[in-house]
N, C-alpha and C positions, 0 to 999 in steps of 0.2 A: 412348417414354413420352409420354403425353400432357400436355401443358402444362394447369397446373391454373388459368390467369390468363386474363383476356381485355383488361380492362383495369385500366390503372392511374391514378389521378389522385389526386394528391397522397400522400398516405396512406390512399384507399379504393380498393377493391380487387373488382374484378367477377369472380368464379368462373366457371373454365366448367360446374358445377353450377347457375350461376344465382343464385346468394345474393352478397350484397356487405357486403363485414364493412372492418371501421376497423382498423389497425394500428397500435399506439404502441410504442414504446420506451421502458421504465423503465429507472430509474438512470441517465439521460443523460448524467450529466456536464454539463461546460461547452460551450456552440456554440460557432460560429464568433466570433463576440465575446470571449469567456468567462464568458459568464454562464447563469443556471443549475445553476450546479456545488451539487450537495448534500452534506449530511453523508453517506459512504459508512463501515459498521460493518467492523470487523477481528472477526480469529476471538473475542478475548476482550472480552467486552460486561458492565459490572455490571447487575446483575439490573434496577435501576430502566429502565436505556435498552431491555433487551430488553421487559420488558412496554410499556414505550410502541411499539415498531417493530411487539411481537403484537397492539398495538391498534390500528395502523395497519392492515397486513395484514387482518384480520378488519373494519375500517369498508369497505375497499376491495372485499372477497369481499362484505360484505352491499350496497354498492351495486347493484353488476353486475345482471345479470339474464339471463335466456336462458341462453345455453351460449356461453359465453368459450373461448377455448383460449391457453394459456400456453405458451411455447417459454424452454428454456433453453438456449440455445446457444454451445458452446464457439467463441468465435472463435478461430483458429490466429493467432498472432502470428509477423513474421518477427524476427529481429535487425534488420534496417532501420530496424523501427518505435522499435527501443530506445535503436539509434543517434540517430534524429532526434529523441527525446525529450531524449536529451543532451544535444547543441545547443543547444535551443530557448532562445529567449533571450538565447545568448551573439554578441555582437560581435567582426568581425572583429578580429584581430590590427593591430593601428598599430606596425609593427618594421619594419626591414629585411628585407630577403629573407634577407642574411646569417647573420640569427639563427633559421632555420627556421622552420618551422610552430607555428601557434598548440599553443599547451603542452596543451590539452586532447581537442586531435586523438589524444595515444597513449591515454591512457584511451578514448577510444571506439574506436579500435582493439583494444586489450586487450577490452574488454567485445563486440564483436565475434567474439574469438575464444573466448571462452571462451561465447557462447551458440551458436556455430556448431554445426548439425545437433541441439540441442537439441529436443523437443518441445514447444513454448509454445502455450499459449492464455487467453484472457480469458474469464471468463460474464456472456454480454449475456443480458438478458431482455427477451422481447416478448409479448406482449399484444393478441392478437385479438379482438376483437368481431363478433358478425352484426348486421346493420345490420335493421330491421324499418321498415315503412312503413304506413300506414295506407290509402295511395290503392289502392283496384283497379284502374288503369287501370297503376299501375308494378306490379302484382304481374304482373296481365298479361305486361305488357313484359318481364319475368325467367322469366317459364316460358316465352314465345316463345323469350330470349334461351337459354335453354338446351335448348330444343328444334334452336334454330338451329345451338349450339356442336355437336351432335351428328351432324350434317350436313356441318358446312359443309367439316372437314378432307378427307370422301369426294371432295367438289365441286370442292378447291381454291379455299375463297373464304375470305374474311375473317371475322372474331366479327362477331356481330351490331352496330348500331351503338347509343351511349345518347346521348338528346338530353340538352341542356340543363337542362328543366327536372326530369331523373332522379338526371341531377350535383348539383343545386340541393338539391334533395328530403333527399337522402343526409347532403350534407354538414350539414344543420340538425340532421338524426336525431344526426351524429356531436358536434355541438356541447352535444347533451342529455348524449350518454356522457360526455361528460368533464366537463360540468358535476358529474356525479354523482361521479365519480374524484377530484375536488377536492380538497385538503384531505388525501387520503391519500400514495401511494407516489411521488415524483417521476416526469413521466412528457411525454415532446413525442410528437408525429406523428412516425410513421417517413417517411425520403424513400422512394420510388420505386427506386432503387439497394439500398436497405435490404431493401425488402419482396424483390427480384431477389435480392440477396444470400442471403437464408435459402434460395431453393429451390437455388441453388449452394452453399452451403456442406452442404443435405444430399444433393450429387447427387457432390459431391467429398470426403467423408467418407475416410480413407485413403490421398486425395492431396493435393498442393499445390492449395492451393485458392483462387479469387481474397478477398482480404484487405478487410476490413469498415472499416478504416484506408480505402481508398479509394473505398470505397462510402458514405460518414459526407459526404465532400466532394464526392461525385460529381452531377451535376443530368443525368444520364440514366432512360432508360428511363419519364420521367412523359410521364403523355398532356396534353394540351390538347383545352380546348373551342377548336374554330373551327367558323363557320358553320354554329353551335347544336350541333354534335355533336359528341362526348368523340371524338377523334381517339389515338390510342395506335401506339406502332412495335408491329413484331413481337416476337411474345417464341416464337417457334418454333425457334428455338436452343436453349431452356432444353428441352425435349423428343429433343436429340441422344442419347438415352442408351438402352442396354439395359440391363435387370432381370432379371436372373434367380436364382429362390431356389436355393440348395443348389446354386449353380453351381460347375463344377469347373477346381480349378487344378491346371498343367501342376504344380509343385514338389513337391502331395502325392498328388496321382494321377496312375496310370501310364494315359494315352489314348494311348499309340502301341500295343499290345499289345491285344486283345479278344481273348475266349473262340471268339468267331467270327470269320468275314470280314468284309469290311466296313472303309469308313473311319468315325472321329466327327468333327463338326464341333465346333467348342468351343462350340457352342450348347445341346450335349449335349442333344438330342434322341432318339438310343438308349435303349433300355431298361436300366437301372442296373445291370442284374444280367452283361450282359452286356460292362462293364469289371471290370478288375479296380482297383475303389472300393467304397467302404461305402456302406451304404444310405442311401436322402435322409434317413430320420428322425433319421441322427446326424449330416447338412451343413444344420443350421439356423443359414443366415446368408444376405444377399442382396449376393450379387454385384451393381456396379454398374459398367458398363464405358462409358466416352467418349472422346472424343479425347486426352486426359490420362494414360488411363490403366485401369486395374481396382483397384478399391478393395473390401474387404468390409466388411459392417456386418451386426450381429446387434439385431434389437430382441428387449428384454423385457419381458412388459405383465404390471404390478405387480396380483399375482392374488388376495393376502390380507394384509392390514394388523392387527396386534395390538392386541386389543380396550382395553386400558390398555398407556401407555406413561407415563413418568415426562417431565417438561415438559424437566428437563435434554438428555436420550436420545432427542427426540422431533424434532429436525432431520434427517430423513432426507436430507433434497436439500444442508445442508452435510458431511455425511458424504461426498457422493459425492466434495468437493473431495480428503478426503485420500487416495485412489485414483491411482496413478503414471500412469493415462492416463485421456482426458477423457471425459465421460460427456455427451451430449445426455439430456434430458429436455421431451416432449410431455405436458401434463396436460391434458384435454379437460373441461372443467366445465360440469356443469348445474346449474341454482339453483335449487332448488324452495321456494316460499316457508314459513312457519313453517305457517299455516293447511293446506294441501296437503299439508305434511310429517307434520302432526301427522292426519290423516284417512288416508291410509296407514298409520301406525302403531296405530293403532286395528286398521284391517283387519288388519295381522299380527297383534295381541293376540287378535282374535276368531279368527283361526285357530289359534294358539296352545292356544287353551281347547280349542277342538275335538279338538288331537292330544291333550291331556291328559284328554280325555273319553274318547278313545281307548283309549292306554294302560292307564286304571282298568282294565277288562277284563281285561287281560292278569296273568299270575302272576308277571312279571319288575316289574312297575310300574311308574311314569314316569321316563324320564330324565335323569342331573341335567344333561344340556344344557339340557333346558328351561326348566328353571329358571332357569340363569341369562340366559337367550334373554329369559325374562318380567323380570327385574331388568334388563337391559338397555335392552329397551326400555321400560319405567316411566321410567327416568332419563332417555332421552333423549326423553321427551314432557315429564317434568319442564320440562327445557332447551330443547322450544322453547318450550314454553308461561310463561318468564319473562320473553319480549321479543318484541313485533309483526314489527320487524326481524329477526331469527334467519332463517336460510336454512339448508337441510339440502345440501350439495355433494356432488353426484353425480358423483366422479370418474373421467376412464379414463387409465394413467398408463401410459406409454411410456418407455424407459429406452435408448438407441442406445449401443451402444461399435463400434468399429472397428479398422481395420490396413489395414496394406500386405499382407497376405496372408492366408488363410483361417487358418490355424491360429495366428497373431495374434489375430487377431479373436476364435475360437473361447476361446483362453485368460482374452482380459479379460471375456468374458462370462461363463465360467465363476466369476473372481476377482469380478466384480460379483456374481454371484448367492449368492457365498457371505460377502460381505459383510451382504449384505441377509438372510440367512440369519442372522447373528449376533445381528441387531437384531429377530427371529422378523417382519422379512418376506419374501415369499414372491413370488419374481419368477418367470413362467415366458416360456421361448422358446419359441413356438409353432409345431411344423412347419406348412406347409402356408399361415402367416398373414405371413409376414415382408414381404412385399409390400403390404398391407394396411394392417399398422401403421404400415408405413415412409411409407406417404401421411396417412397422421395426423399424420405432423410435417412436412407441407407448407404453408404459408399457405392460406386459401382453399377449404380442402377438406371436404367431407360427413366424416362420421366414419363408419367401414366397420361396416355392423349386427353385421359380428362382434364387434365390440369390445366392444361391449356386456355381455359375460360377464364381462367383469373390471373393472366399477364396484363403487368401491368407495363408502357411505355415510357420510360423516359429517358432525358442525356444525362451522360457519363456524370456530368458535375452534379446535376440533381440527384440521380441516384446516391453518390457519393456522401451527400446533406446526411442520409441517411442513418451512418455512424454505424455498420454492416461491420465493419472493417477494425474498430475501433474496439480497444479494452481499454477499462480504467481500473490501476487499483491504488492504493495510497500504504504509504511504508513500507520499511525494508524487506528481502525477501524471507530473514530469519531473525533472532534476536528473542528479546521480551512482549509480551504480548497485552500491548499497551491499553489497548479497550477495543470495539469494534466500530465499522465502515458503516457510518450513517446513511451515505448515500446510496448502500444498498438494504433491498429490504427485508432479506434472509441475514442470519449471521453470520458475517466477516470477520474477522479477527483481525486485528491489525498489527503487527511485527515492524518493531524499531531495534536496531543495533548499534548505536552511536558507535560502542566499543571499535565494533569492524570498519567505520568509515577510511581509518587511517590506512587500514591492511589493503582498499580499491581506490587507496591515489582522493582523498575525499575528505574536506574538514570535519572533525568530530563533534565539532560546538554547535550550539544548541541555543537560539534565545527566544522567549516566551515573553509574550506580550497581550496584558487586558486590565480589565479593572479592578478594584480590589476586591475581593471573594469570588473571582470567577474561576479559579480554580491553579491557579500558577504555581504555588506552591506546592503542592500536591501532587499536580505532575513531575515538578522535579524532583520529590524525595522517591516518587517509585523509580526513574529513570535512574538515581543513586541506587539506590537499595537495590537495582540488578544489574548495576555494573561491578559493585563488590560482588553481589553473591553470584556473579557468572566467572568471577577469579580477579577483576581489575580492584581498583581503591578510588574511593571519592572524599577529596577534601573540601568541607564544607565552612565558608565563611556567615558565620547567623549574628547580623545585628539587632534581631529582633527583642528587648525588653524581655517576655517570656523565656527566653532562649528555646524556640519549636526543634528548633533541628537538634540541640543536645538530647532535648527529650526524647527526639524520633532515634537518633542514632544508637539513644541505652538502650533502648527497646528493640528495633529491626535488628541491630545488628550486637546482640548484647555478647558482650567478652569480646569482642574485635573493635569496639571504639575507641576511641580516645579525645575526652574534651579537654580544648585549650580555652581554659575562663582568663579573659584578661583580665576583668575587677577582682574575681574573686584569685586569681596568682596562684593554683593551686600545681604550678609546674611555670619550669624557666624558657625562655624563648633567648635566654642569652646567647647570641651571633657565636661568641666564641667557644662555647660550649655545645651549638648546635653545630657547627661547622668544624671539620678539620684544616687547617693547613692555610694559602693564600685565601678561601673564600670567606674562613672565618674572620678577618683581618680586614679584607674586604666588609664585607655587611658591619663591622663594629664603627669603622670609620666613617662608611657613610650615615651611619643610624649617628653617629655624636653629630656630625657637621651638621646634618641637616636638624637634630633635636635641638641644637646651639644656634644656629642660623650663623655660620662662619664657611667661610669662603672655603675648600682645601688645599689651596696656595695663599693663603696667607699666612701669617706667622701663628695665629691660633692653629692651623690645620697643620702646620707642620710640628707644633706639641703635642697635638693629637696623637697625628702620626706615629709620633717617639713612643708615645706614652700605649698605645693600641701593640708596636710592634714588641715593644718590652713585655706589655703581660701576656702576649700571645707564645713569648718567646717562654714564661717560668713553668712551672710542673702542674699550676691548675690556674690556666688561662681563664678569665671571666669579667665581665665589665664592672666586677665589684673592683678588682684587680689593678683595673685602667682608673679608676678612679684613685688608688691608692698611690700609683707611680706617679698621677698627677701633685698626687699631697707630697711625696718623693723628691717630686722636682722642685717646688715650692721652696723645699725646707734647705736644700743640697743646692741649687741650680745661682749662677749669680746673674743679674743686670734685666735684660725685657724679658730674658725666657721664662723669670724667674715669676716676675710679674704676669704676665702671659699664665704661667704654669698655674699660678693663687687663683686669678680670676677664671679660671678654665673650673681650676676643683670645686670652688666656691658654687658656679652654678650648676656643673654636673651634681654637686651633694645636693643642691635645692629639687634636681626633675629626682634623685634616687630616692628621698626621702619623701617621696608623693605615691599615695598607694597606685596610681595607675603604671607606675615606672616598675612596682617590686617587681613581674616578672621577667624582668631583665637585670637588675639589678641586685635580687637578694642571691646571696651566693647558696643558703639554706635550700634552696626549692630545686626538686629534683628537674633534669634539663629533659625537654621534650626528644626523644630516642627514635631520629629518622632513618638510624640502620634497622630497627625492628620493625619496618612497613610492613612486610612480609607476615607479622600476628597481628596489625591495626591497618584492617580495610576500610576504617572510614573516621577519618579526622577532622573531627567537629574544631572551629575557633572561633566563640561567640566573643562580639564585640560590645557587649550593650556595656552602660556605660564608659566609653571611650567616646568624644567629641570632638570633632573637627573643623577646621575655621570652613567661617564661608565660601562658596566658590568663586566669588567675586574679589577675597582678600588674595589667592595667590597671585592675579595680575598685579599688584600694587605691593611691594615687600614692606614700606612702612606700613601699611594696615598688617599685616599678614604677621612684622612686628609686633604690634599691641593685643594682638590676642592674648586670650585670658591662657592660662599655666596648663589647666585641662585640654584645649584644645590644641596645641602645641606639642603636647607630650601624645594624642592622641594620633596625630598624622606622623610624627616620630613611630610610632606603635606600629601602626597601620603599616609602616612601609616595612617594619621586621614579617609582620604578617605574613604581608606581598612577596619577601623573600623567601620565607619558608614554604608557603604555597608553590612557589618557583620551580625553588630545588626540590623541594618533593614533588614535584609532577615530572619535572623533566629528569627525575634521577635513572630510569629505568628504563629504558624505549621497550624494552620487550614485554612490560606490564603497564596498559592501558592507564589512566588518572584523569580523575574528572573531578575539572575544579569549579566546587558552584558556590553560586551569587545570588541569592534571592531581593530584591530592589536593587540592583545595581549600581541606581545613580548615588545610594551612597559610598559607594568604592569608587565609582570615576566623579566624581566633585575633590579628590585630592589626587594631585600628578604624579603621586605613585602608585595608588588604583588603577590609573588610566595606562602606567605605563604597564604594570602585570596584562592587566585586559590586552594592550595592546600585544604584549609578548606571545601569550598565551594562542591568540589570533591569528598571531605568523606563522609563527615558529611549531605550535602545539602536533602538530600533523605530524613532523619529522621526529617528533620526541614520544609518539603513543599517547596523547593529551588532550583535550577540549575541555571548552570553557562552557558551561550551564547556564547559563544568566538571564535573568527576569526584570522586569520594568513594565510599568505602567503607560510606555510610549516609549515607541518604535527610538523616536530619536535620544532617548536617555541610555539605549544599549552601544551609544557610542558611534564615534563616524567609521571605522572598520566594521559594523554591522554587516556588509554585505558579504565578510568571509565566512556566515557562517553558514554550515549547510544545510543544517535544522531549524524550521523555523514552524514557530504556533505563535496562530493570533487568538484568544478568547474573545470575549465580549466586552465589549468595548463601546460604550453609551455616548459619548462626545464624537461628535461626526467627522473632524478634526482629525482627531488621535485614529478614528477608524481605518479614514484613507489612508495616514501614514501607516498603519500596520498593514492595511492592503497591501500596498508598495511595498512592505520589507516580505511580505511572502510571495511577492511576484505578482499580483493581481494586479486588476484596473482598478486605480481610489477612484475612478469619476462614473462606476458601475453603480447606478439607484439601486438593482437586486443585490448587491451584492455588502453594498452600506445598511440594507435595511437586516440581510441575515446577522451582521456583525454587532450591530446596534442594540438589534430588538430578537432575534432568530437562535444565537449562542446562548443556552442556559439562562432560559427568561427567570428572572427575579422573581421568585414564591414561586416556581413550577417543582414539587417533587420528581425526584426520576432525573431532571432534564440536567443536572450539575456537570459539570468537567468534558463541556462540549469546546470543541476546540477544531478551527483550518488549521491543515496540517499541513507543512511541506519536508520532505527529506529530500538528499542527493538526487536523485535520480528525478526530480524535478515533478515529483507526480503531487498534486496538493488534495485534497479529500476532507471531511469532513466527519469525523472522529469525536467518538464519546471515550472518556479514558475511565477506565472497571478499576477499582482496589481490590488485590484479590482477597481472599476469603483467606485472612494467616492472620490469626490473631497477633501476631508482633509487627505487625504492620500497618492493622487497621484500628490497633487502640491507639495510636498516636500523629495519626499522617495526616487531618486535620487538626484545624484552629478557629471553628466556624464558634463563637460564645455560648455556650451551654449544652451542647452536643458532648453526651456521653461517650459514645461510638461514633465511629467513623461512617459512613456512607459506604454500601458493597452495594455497587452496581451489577448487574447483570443483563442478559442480552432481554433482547425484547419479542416475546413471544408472536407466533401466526397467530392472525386475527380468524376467531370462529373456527376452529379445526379441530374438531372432535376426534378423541386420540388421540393428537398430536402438540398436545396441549407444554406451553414451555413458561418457566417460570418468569412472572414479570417481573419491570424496575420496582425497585422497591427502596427507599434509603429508611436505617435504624435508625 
């Protein structure tokens, strides 16, 4: 094959046709720094965000000029890369050797195996330009230089050479383009490695291919100027390759066997007839063989496009995403201005009249194509002629699938064109051109005058519809690797990092929302279990009767937990024992007032007071302590204090002497040790048995009075809780803490609940901190709901509660498709396989549609459900191609 490059510098690029065009890279991402990094959209977009992206798109298509050419290329992703995305960030292990490997090494093991021999890839988009020049002396110099490229490989000599001031020239042209670019699609210079990259990943289509991960850091293959002349290595490697269309493989064709004598060479030079194979008209695909290997690719060039299409239905190129194998797409564009556009269309009206003068004659009379041929183009003279700017895009659109073997290949091209089929467009695979087309998706290259029959016309904004331009991916760019990207139909993986949100200016919290058993829980104990095991801590509040999270924490995280039982008191939560100094003093004062229901300026609050600052004052401060200074005072004290002091002790003995008070109250119970965070990564404090007044008794303090003893002592409880949760999350800014809430509302139905939540919500970002929290509806996570960043909606059956969860992930609630996926679409009821489907939204605003995988660690999947009689847990895994012999991957399956 002939290499289509001569040289390279920087990001401009010398053809050996002689033209030298600019390469950029949209949707970059973040550099080597990390900056950069742009909003990137998920599959589901409210309708305001997608008209602003179509009006991006469409400023950027009316910049341009000339003939651009657009490349959407699937990069192949290995598990390495998803591995080291795991990683990224996390600090070694400070342990003993004794205690094994760092805790987050089995999760990327696990997630290793369950991507192994998967089919992954990512779509990068690039963005070619032809560069023009105004000097005659460089045009010169380009018809030489391709005169010379035409020679010189006969010769054995090198590309012609480019001086200095051609480099110079170039690169000022390339600084216009992008001035003009500005403002629209996020977009850098591609490297040199990059530009190399494309013409290998379409020479390796089918096989392992070299990985665009190391072509992003790579500073090869750029030329230099030295001593005035653009110096460049060879790129005659990229040229190892034979082509041949319709070429035959050994697995579906029988070549040991001819009708004649004679041997074939797999060059398949013989005449077709004389194997026993089908004719080349039905092997349209192009064999590509190198040192690697033989790979087949079939191009299809997009032949007729549907005069109306509907704006929802009009994303052809994100459709291609949800197809089980990956689709490359070449769009080769010419821009013809509005004036230009609109004197052609004149020309077809005047021919138009003519066939209709025609037909008069005739006894059949005109037909009604015509007509509408004439209403057509009226309209779109309309539309250019409402804006100077307006360009008419003249596009030629290329569509590549591939495989490991012909009849691979063969099939997804088939499944492609009947997709496009559905949508009334009309892709054809052209015998006789596969070769042709296939250099249409090379950098740098003339576009082959066949092509030209399959441009297709339309304006800027239509084209635009198109979604050419657009990438969708859903979660963060590193982290845990939460389950895979439903709405694509290869394996995606999907990456969440709450931990990092804080570290990019971004709330850490997290709230989940669906019905019950749709999977809430679930997700949030693996979201825990890889915030400890990636080095932070998760404190877990579990009301649940069962106590699921104590049992999940002995287990995921066994020797680093720590449960706090309130019924069963098996450890002290006493304020002053937990706290040193004014905070311990604080939390004892307001836990009595408010367990008393006494004012803290009244005369009881200032016995309090006495009585709180004395015991905190002797050598083992404790609330058994304050109780006893109370009895102290009583006995010593004369006149109201004294009184005041009796009835104070009187009912303080009545809440200590109730078992849900002992663990605050018994001095015996060892005190919960929040200097020792640093060995308990994950602090369980199950409330079951603790009860609460209703939420309708805190507006009315006489009801709120007559509550039963239990429930009194329970929101007394609760708000030690709320404390300890506090200062353990905000003890440490430089160590991440995630404090979760599984039903939520019953933590905010008491106005200490509401206030942590509330705290946690402001403030948690500056402290390394986010809040977890799950409910049953959107409105029960509280009216500061909208700080938070993360957001999952499940399935959710009441049409009601859908829309409100719409709304809390950004969505339209008044979207019919979009109520009926949430309804009836998320983890349908009795579907095996379909469990822990979930709308996602993180930071960066992208929402997508997500299945969340348990991984495969037995300490995490014997106990991370709670479904009733389920032995084991459910391990999801990805979901195999359909019908691909060979390539066969293991499907969903739940134990």
């Amino acid at each position: 094959m002939r290499v289509p490059i001569r040289h390279i510098a920087g990001h401009l690029v010398w053809s050996a046709q002689g033209s030298v065009w600019a390469v950029y890279r949209l949707h970059p991402g973040p550099d080597a720094e990390g900056r950069r990094e742009e909003t990137v959209q998920g599959t589901y977009v409210p309708a305001q965000v997608r008209d602003e992206q179509l009006a991006k798109v469409t400023h950027l298509v009316r910049s341009l000029s000339g003939a651009p050419r657009l490349f959407g290329l699937c990069a192949q992703v290995d598990p390495g890369e998803i591995a080291l995305k795991m990683i990224e960030g996390i600090q070694p292990a400070e342990q003993a050797p004794a205690m094994g490997p760092h805790p987050w090494v089995e999760n990327v093991e696990a997630a290793l195996d369950l991507l192994d021999e998967q089919e992954m890839h990512r779509r990068t988009l690039w963005l070619a330009v032809p560069l023009q020049t105004e000097a005659g002396t460089l045009r010169v110099a380009a018809s030489l230089g391709t005169a010379w490229a035409e020679i010189a490989p006969i010769l054995g000599m090198r590309p012609a050479l480019v001086d200095r001031r051609e480099v110079t020239a170039y690169r000022e042209q390339a600084l216009r383009v992008e001035a003009a670019l500005a403002g629209g699609i996020a977009f850098r210079p591609a490297r040199p490695a990059e530009i190399v990259w494309m013409i290998q990943h379409a020479l390796h289509r089918g096989l392992p291919e070299p990985l665009l991960t190391e072509a992003e850091t790579s500073g090869l293959y750029g030329g230099q100027v030295r001593e005035g002349v653009l110096r460049s290595p060879s790129y005659a490697d990229l040229g190892l390759i034979r082509l041949q269309e319709g070429g035959i493989e050994s697995d579906i064709d029988d070549v040991d066997e001819f009708k004649s004598t004679g041997q074939l060479t797999r060059s398949g030079r013989r005449a077709w007839w004389r194997l026993n194979t089908a004719s080349p008209l039905g092997r349209r695909w192009l064999q590509v063989e190198s040192d690697t290997g033989i790979g087949y690719q079939a191009q299809l060039a997009l032949a007729e496009c549907p005069p109306v299409v509907r704006q929802e239905a009009a994303d052809l190129f994100a459709q291609l995403e949800t197809l089980d194998f990956p689709v490359d797409y070449t769009v080769d564009l010419t821009l013809v201005p509005a004036e230009k556009a609109r004197d052609q269309v004149r020309r077809k009206k005047n021919e138009l009249i003519d066939q209709a003068d025609q037909y008069d004659a005739r006894p059949t009379g005109m037909p009604a194509s015509l007509t509408e041929a004439a209403r057509d183009l009226g309209e779109l003279d309309a539309r250019l002629s409402r804006t100077s700017v307006e360009v008419e895009v003249q596009s030629v659109t290329v569509l590549t699938v591939w495989g490991p073997t012909a009849a691979v290949c063969d099939a997804r091209a088939r499944a492609l064109t009947a997709l496009l089929g559905g949508a009334d467009y009309r892709a054809v695979r052209p015998a006789g051109l596969q070769e042709a087309l296939f250099t249409l998706g090379l950098p740098a290259t003339v576009r082959p005058g066949v092509a030209r029959e399959f441009t297709q016309h339309q304006i800027s904004e239509d084209w635009a519809l198109g979604g050419a331009f657009t990438v969708g991916e859903v979660g963060d760019p590193n982290g845990m690797v939460l389950g895979v990207d439903l709405d694509c139909g290869t394996a995606r993986p999907v990456l969440i990092n709450v931990a990092d949100a804080p570290k990019v200016d971004a709330s850490a919290s997290m709230g989940i929302v669906g019905d019950l058993g749709a999977g809430k829980s679930v997700l949030q104990k693996l979201i825990a279990e890889a915030v400890w095991a990636r080095g932070g801590r998760a404190i877990c509040i579990d009301r649940t009767p069962v106590r699921e999270w104590a049992t999940f924490a002995r287990a995921a995280a066994r020797g680093r937990a720590q449960i706090i039982d309130a019924a069963q008191a098996e450890v002290s939560i006493d304020p002053l024992r937990m706290f040193d100094g004014p905070e311990g003093r604080h939390y004892a004062l307001s836990y009595l007032t408010l367990q008393l229901g006494i004012g803290p300026m009244s005369t009881g609050g200032e016995v309090l007071h006495h009585a709180v600052e004395q015991a905190a004052a002797g050598p083992e401060p404790s609330m058994h302590r304050v109780l006893e200074v109370l009895e102290e005072m009583a006995a010593n004290e004369g006149g109201k204090r004294k009184e005041t002091a009796a009835s104070l002790a009187g009912l303080v003995r009545v809440v200590a002497t109730n078992s849900l008070a002992r663990m605050v109250f018994d001095p015996a119970l060892p005190p919960v040790r929040l200097d020792a965070s640093h060995a308990t990564d994950m602090i369980v404090i199950t409330t079951a048995g603790l009860k609460l007044p209703p939420k309708a008794a805190f507006d009315k303090p006489e009801v709120l009075h007559q509550q039963p003893l239990e429930a009194l002592i329970g929101r007394a409880v609760l708000y030690l809780i709320a404390a300890l949760a506090r200062q353990t999350a905000f003890e440490d800014p430089t160590r991440f803490t995630q404090v979760v809430a599984d039903e939520l509302y019953w933590l905010t139905s008491s106005a200490e609940g509401t206030a942590l939540v509330h705290e946690i919500l402001h403030d948690g970002r500056k402290h390394g901190a986010g809040l977890l929290a799950a409910s049953h509806d959107a409105e029960e996570l509280g009216p500061d709901r909208g700080l938070m960043a993360y957001r999952a909606l499940a399935r959710t059956a009441d049409r009601e509660r859908a829309r409100r969860g719409l709304e809390f992930v950004g969505l339209d609630p008044n979207d019919d498709e979009l109520l009926r996926l949430v309804t009836t679409g998320l983890s349908p009821v009795g579907q095996t396989g379909r469990e822990g489907e979930f709308l996602l939204t993180c930071p960066r605003q992208n929402t997508g549609r997500v299945k969340v995988s348990i991984p495969r660690i037995p300490r995490i999947a014997a106990s991370i459900t709670t479904t009733p009689g389920r032995r084991a847990a459910s391990l999801s895994v990805l979901k195999p191609l359909a019908a691909e012999a060979g390539h066969t991957r293991p499907k969903e399956h739940t134990s």
